[in-house]
Backbone as a chain_set.jsonl record, in Angstrom:
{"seq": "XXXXXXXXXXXXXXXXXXXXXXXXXXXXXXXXXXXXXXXXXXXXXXXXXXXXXXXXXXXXXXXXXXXXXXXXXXXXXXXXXXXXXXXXXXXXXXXXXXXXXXXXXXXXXXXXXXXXXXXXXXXXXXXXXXXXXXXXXXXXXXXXXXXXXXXXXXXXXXXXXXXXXXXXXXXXXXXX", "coords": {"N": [[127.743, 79.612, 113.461], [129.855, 79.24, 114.865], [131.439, 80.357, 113.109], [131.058, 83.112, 112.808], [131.869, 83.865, 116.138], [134.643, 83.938, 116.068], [134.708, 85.806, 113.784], [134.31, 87.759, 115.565], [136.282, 87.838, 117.264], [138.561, 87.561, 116.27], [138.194, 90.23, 115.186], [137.788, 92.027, 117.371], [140.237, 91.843, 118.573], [141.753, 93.062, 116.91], [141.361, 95.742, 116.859], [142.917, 97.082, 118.975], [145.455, 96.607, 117.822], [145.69, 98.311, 115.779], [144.854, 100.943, 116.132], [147.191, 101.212, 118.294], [149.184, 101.198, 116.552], [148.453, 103.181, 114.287], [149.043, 105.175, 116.551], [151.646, 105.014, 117.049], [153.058, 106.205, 115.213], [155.519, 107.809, 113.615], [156.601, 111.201, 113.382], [159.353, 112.858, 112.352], [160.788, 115.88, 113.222], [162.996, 116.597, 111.726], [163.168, 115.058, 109.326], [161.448, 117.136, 107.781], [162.55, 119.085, 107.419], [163.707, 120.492, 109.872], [166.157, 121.796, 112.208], [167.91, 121.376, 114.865], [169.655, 123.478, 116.163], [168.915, 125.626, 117.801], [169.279, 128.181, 117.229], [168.212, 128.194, 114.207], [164.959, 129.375, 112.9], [162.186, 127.387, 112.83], [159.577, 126.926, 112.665], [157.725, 126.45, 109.963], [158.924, 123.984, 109.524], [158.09, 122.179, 111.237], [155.922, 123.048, 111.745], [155.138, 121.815, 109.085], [155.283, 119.325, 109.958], [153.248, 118.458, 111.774], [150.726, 118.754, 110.443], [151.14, 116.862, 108.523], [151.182, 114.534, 110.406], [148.89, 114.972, 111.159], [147.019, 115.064, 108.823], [147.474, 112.266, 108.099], [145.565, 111.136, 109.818], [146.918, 110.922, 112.213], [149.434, 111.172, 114.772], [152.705, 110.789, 116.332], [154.751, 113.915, 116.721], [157.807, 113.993, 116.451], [160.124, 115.678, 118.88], [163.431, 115.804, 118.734], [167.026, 116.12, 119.417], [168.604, 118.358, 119.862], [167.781, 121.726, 120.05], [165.218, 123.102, 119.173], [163.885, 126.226, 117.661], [160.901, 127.976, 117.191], [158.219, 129.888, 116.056], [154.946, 130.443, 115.973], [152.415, 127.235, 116.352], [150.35, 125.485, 115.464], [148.294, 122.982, 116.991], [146.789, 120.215, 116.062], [144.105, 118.259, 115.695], [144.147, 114.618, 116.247], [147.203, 114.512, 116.845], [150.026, 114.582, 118.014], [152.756, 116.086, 120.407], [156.169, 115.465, 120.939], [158.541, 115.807, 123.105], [162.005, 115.101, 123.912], [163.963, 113.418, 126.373], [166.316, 115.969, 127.331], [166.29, 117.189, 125.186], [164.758, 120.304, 123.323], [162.204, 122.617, 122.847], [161.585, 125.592, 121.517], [160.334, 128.909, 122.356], [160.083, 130.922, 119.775], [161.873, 134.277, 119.961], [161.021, 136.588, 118.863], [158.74, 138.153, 118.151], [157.669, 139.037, 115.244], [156.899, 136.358, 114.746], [154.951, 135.217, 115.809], [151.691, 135.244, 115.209], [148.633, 136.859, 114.774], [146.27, 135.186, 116.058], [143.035, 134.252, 115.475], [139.916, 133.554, 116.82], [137.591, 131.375, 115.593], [135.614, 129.727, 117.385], [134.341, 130.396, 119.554], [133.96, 133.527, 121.552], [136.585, 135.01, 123.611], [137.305, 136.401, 127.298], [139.54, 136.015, 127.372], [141.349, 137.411, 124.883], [141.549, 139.823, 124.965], [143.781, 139.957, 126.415], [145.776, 138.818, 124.612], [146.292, 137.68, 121.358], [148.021, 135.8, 120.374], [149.888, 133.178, 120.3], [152.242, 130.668, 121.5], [152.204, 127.581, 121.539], [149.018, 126.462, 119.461], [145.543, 125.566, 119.598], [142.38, 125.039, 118.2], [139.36, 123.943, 118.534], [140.12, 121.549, 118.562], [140.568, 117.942, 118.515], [141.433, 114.805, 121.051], [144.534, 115.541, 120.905], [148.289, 116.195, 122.616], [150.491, 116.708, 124.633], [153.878, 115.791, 125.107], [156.89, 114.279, 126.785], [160.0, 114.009, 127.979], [161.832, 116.054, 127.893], [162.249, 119.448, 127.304], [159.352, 122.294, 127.064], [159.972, 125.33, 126.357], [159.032, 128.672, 126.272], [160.295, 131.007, 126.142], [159.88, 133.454, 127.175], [161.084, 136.078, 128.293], [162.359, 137.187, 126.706], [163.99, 139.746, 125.123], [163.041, 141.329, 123.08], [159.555, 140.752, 123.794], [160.344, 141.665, 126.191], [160.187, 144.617, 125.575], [158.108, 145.213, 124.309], [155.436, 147.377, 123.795], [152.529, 146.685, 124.935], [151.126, 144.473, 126.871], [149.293, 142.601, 125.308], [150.362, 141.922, 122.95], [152.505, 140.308, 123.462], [153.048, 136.764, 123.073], [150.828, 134.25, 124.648], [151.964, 131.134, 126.288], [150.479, 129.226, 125.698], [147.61, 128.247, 124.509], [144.403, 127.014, 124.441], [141.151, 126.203, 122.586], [137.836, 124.998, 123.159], [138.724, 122.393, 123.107], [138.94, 118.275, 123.152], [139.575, 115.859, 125.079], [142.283, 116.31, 125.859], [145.747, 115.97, 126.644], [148.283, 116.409, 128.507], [151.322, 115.289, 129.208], [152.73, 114.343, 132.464], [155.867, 114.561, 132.599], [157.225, 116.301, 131.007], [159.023, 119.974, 131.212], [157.651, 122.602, 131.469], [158.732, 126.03, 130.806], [159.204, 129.464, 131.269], [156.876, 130.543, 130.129]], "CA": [[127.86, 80.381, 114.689], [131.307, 79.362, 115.02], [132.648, 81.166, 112.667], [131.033, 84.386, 113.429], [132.113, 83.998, 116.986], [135.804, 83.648, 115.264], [135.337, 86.682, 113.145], [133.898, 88.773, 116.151], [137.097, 87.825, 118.077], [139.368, 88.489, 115.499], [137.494, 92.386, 115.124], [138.124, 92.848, 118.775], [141.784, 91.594, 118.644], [142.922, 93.424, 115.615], [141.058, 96.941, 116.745], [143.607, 97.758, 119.601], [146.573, 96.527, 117.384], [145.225, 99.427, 114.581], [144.906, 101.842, 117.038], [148.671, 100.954, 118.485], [149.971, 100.875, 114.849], [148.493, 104.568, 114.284], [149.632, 106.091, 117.58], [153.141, 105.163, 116.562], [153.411, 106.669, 113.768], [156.287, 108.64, 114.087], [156.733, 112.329, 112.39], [160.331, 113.334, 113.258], [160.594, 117.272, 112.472], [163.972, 116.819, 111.193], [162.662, 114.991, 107.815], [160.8, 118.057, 107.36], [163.602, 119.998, 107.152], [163.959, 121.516, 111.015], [167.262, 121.948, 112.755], [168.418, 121.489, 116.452], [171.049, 124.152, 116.531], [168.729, 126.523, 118.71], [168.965, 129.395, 115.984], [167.578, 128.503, 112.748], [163.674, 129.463, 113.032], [161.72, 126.289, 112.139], [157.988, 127.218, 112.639], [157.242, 126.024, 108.656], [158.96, 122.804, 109.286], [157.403, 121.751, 112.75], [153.956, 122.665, 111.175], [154.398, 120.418, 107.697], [155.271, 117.502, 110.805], [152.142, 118.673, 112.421], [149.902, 118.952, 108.975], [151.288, 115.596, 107.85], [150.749, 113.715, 111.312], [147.06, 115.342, 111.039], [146.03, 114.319, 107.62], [147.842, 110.087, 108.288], [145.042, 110.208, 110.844], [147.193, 110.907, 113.716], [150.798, 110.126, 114.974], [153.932, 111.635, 117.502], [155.827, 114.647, 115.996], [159.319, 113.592, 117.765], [161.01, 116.94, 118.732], [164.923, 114.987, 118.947], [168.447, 115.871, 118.637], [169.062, 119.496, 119.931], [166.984, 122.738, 120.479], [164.384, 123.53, 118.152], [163.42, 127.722, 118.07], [160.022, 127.822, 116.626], [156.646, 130.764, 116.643], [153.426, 129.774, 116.841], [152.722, 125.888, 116.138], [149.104, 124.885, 115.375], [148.398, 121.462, 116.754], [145.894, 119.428, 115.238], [143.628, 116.937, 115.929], [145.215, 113.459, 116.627], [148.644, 115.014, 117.113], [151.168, 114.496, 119.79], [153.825, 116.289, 120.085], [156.774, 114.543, 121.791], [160.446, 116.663, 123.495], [162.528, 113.476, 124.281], [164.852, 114.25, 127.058], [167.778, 116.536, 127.057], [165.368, 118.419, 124.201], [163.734, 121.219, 123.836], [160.861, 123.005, 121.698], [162.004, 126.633, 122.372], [160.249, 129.782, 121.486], [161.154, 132.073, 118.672], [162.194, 135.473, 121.213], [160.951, 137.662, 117.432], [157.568, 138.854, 117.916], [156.778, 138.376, 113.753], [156.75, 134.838, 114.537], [153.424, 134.865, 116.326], [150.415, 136.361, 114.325], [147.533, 136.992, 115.877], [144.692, 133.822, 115.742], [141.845, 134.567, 115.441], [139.376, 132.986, 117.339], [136.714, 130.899, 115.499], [134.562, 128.706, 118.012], [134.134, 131.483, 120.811], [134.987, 134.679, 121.635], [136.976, 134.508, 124.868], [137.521, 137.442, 127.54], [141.528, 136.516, 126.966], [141.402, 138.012, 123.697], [142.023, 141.006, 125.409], [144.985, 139.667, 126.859], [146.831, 138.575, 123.613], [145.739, 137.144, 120.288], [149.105, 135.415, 119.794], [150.185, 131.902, 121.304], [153.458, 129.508, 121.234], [151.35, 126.668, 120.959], [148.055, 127.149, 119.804], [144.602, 124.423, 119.24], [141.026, 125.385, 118.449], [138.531, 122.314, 117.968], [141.325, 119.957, 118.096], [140.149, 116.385, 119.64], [142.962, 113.811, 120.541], [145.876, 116.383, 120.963], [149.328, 115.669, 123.591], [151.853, 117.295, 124.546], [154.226, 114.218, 125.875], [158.113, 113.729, 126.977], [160.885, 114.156, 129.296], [161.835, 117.221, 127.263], [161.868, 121.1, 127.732], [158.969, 123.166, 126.454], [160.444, 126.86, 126.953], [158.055, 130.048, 125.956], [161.216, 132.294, 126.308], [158.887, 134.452, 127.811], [161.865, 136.692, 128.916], [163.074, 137.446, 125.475], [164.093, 141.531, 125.275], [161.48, 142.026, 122.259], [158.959, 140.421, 124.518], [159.937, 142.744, 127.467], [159.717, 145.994, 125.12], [156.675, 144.941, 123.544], [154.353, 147.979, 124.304], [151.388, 146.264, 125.218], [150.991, 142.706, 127.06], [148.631, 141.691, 124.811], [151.289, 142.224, 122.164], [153.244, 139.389, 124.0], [152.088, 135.352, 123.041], [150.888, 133.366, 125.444], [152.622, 129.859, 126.223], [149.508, 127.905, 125.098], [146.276, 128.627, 124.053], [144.014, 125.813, 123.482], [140.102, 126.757, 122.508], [137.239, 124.39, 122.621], [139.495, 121.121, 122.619], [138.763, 117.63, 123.718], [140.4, 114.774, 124.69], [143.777, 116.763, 125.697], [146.977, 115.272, 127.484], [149.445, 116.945, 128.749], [151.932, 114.36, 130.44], [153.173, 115.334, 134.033], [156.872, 114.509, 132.515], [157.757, 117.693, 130.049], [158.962, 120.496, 131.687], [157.486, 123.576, 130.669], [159.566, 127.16, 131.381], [158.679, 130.877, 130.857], [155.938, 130.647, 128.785]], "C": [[129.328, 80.476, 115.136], [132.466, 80.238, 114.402], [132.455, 82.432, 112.983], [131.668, 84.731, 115.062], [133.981, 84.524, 116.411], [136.176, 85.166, 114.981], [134.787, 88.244, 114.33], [135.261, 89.248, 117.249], [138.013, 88.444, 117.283], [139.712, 90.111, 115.128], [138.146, 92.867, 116.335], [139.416, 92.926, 118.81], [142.184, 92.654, 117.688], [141.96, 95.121, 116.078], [142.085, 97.355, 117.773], [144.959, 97.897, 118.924], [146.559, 98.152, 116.043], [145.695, 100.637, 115.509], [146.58, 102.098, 117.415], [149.553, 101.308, 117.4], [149.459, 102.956, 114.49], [149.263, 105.469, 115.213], [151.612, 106.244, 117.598], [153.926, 105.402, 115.502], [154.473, 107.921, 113.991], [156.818, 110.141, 112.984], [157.983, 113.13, 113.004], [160.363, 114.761, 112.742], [161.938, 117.143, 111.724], [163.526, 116.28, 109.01], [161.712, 116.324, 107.655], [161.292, 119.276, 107.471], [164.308, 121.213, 108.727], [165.791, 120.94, 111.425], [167.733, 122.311, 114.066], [169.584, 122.623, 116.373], [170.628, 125.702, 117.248], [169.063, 127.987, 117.679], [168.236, 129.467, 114.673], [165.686, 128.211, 113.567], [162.933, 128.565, 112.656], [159.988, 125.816, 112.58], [157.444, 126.33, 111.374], [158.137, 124.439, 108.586], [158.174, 121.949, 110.434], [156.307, 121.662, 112.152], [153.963, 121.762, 110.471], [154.629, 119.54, 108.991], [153.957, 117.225, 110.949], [151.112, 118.295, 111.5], [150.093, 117.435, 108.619], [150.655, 114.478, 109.47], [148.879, 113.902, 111.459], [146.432, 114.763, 109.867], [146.218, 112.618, 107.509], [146.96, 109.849, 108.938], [145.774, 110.24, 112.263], [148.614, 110.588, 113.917], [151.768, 111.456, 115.999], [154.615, 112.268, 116.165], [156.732, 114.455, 117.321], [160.167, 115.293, 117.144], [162.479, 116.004, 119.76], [165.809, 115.69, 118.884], [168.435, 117.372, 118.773], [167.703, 120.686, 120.431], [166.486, 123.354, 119.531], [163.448, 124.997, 118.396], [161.69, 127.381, 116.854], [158.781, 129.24, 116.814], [155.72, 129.703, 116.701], [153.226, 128.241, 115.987], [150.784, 125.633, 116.347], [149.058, 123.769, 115.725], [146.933, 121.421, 116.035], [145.23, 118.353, 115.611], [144.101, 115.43, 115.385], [146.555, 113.439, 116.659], [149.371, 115.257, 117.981], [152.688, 115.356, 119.402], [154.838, 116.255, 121.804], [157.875, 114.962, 122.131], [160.645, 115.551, 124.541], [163.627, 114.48, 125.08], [165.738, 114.717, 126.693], [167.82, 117.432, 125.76], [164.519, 119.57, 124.186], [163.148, 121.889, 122.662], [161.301, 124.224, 122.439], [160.781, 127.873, 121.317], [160.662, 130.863, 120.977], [161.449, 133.387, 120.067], [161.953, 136.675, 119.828], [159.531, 137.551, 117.684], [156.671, 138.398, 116.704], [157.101, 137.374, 113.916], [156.156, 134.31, 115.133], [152.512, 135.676, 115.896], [149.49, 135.77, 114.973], [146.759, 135.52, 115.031], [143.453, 134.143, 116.32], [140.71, 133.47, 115.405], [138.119, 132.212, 116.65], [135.223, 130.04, 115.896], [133.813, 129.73, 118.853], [134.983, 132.65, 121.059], [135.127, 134.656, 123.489], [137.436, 135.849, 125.756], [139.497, 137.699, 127.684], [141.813, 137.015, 125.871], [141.998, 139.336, 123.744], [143.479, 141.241, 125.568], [146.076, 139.613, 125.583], [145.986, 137.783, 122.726], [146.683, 135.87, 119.599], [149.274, 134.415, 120.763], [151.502, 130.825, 120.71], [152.884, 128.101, 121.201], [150.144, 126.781, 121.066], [146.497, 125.989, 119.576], [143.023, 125.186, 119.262], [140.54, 124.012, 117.863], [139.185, 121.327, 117.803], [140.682, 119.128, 118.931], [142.167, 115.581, 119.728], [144.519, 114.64, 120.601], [146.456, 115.415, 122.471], [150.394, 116.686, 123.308], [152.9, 116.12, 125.375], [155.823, 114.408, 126.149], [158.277, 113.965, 127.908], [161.633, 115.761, 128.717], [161.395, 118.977, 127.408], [160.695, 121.79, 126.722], [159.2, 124.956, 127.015], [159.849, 128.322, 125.921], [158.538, 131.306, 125.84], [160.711, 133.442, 126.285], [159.56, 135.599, 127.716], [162.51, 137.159, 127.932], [163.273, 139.164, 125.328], [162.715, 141.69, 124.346], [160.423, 141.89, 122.983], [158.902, 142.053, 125.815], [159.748, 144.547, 126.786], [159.145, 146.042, 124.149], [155.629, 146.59, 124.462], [153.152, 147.721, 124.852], [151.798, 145.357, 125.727], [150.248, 142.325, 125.977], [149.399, 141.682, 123.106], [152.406, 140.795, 122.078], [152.367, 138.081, 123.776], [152.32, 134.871, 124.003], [151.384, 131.701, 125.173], [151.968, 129.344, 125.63], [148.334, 128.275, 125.165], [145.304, 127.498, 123.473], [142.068, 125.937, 124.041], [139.152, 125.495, 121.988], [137.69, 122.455, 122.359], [139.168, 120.186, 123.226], [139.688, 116.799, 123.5], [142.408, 115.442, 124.904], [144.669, 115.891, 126.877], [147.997, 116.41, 127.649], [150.206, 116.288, 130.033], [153.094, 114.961, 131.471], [154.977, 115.392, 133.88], [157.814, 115.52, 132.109], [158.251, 118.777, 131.168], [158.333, 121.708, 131.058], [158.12, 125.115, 131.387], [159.276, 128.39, 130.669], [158.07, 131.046, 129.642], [154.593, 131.102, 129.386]], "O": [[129.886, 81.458, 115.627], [133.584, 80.63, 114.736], [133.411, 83.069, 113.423], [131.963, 85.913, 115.239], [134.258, 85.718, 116.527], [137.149, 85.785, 115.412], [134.869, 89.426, 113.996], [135.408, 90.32, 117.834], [138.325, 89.626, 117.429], [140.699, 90.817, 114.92], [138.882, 93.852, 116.399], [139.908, 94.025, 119.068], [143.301, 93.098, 117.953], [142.069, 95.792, 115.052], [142.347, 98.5, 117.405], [145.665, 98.88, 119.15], [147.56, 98.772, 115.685], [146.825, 101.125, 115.506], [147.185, 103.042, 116.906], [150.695, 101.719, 117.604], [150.333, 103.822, 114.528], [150.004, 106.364, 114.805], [152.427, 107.094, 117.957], [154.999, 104.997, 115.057], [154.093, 108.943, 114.562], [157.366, 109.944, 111.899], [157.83, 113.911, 113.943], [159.868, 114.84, 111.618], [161.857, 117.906, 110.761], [163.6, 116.912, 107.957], [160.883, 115.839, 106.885], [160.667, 120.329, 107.594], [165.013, 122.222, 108.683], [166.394, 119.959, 110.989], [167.942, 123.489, 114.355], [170.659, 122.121, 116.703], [171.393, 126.662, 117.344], [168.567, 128.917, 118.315], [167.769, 130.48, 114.152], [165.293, 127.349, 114.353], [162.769, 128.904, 111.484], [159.46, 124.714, 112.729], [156.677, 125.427, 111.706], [157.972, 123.767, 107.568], [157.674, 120.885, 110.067], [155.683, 120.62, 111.951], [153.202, 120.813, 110.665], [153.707, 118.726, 108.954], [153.404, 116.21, 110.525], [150.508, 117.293, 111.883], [149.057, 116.799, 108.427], [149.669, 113.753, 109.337], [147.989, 113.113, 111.774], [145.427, 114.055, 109.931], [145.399, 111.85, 107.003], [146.814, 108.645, 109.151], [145.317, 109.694, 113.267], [149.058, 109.685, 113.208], [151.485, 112.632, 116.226], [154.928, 111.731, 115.102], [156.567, 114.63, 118.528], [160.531, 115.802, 116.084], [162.513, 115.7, 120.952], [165.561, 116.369, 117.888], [168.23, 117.887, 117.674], [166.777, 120.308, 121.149], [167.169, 124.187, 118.936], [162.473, 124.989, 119.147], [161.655, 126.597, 115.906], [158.552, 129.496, 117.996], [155.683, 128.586, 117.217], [153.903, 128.108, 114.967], [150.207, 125.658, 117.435], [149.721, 123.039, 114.988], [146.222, 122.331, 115.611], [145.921, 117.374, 115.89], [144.369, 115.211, 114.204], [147.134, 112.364, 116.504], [149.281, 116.237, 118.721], [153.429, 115.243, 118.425], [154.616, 116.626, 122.956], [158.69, 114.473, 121.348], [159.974, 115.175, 125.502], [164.037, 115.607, 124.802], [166.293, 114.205, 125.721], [168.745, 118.113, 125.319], [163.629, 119.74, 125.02], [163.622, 121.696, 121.542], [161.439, 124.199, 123.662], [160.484, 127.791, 120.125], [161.431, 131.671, 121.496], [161.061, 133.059, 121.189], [162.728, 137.631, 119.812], [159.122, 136.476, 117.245], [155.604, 137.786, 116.73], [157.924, 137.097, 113.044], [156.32, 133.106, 115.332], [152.542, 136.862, 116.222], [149.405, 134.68, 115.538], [146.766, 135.091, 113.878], [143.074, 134.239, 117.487], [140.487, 132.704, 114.467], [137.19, 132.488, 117.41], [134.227, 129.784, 115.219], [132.59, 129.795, 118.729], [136.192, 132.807, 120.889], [134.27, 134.42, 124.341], [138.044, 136.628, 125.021], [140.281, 138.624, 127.894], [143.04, 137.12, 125.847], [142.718, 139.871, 122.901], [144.196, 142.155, 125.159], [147.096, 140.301, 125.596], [145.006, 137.211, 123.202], [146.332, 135.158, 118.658], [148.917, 134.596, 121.927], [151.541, 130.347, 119.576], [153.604, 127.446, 120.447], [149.657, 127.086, 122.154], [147.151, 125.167, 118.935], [142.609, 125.802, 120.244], [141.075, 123.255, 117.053], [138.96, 120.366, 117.067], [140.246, 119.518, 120.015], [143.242, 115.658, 119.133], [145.54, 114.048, 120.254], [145.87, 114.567, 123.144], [150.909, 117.221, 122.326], [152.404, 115.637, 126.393], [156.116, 115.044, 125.136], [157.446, 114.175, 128.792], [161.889, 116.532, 129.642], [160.272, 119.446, 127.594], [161.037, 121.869, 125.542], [158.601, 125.538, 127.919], [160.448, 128.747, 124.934], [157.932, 132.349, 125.595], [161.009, 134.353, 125.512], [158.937, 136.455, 127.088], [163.537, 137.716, 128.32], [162.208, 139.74, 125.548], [161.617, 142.068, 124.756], [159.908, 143.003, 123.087], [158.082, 142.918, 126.123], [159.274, 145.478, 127.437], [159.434, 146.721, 123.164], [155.302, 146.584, 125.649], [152.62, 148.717, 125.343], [152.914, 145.017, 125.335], [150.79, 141.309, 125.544], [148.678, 141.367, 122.159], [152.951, 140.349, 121.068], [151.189, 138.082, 124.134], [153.439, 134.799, 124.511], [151.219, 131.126, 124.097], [152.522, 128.731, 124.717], [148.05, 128.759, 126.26], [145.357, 127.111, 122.305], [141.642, 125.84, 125.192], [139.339, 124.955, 120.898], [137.126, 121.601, 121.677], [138.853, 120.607, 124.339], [140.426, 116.674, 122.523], [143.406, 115.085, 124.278], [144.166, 115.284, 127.822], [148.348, 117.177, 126.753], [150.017, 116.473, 131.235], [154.008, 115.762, 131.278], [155.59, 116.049, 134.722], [158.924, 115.685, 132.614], [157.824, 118.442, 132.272], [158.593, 121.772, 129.856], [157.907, 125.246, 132.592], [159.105, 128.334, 129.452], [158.453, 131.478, 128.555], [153.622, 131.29, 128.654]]}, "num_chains": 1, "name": "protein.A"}
């Protein structure tokens, strides 16, 4: 009896440290080839962060070290993504660098509105958006304003069907 008591304590102890040990798993976008210098487009490196923090099971993509331009950004279930102060996650201001998504769970009467989103989640569980860090939607971008249509224009965030979301009161978020 003793020892099961032992190995029931041990289970309990060592399941928050697991947990802890996943959530800090850190996916910086720069190993995945992105670049703070606020011009180079880095949509296809942000995602592999995203893609790789999704298939480990979960972990923080750290947006660090300058101003990262990006289109549309799939999160993923168990995926945080983290703009550390004095950073920012910016979006692309180019049009072809939001393609339409197409809605799988539900059809929604914003569809109308726009098909296109700067960050976007369907069926994701476990998602975050987390820092002290700028998320900016450069809403205001000229292509944007002589877009013929609104629904032509992506929305800041689009997130369909999702549980379990965070979005911490610290980030700022700006014309998106």
């Amino acid at each position: 009896m003793k020892r099961f008591r032992t190995l029931i304590l041990l289970t309990t102890l060592a399941l928050p440290f697991s947990l802890l040990a996943q959530a800090q798993t850190i996916f910086a976008v720069q190993e995945y080839g992105a670049k703070g210098d606020g011009a180079t487009v880095n949509t296809q490196a942000i995602q592999a962060a995203i893609n790789a923090a999704h298939e480990a099971g979960g972990g923080r993509v750290l947006i660090s070290g300058g101003t990262f331009l990006s289109g549309t950004l799939v999160l993923r279930s168990g995926v945080e993504i983290h703009v550390t102060a004095g950073d920012t996650l910016l979006g692309s201001p180019y049009l072809r660098d939001y393609p339409d998504m197409e809605q799988r769970t539900i059809r929604s009467y914003t569809e109308r509105y726009s098909r296109k989103a700067f960050i976007y989640a369907e069926s994701a569980t476990d998602i975050a958006l987390t820092g002290r860090g700028m998320i900016h939607g450069n809403s205001y971008a000229p292509e944007f304003k002589a877009a013929e249509h609104d629904r032509d224009k992506p929305l800041g965030m689009r997130l369909i069907s999702c549980k379990r979301v965070k979005v911490e009161a610290g980030y700022t978020r700006q014309d998106s």
